[in-house]
C-alpha positions as CSV (number, residue, x, y, z in Angstrom):
1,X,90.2,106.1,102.3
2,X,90.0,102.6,104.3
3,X,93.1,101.9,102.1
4,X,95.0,104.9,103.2
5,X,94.1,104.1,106.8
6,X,95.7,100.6,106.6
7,X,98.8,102.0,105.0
8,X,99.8,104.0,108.3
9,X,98.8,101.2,110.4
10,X,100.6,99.1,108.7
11,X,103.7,101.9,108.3
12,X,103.5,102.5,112.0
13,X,103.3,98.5,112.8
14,X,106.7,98.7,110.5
15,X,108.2,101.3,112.7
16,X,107.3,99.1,115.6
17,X,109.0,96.2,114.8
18,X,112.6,98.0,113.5
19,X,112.7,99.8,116.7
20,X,112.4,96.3,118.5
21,X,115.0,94.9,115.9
22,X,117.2,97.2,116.9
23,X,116.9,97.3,120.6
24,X,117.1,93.2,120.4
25,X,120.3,94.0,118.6
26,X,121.6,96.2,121.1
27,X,120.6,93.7,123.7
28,X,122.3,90.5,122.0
29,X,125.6,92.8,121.5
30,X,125.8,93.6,125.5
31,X,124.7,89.5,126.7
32,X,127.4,87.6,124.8
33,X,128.7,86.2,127.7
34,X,129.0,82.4,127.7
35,X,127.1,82.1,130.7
36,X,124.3,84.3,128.7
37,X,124.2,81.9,126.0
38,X,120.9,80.2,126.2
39,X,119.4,83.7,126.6
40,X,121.2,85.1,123.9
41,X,119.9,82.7,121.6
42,X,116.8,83.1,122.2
43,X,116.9,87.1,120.9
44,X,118.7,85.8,118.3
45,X,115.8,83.7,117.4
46,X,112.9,86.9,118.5
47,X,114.9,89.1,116.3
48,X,115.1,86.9,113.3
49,X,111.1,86.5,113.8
50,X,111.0,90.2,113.8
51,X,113.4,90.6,110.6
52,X,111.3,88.1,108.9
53,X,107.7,90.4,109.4
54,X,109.4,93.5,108.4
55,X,110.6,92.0,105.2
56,X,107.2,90.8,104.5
57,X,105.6,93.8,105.3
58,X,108.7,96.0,103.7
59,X,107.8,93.5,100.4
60,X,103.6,94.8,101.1
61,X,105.0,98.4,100.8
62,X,106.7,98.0,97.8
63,X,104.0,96.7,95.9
64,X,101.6,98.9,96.9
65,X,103.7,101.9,96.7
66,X,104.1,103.0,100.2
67,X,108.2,102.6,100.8
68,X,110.2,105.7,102.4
């Protein structure tokens, strides 16, 4: 039972963190302006952070059986 309860935290923490991938993506796309360029690197490097969690949590799933 405890297990199944981590699973959907973890599932919903997952969510969480492709929805903020893809907004940081949407965000970089409108900023590149050179005057933006500091800034834009710096969601470059948030969003990489971000891709690296949800691989490691995508790589959690998958062992346990929880993708999809």
């Amino acid at each position: 039972m405890q297990d199944d309860r981590n699973s959907g935290t973890l599932k919903g923490y997952l969510q969480r963190l492709e929805r903020e991938h893809r907004r940081l993506d949407r965000l970089i796309g409108t900023s590149k302006s050179r005057s933006k360029a500091e800034h834009v690197s710096a969601l470059k490097r948030m969003r990489l952070r971000i891709k690296d969690r949800i691989v490691a949590l995508r790589r959690q799933f998958d062992g346990r059986g929880l993708t999809g």
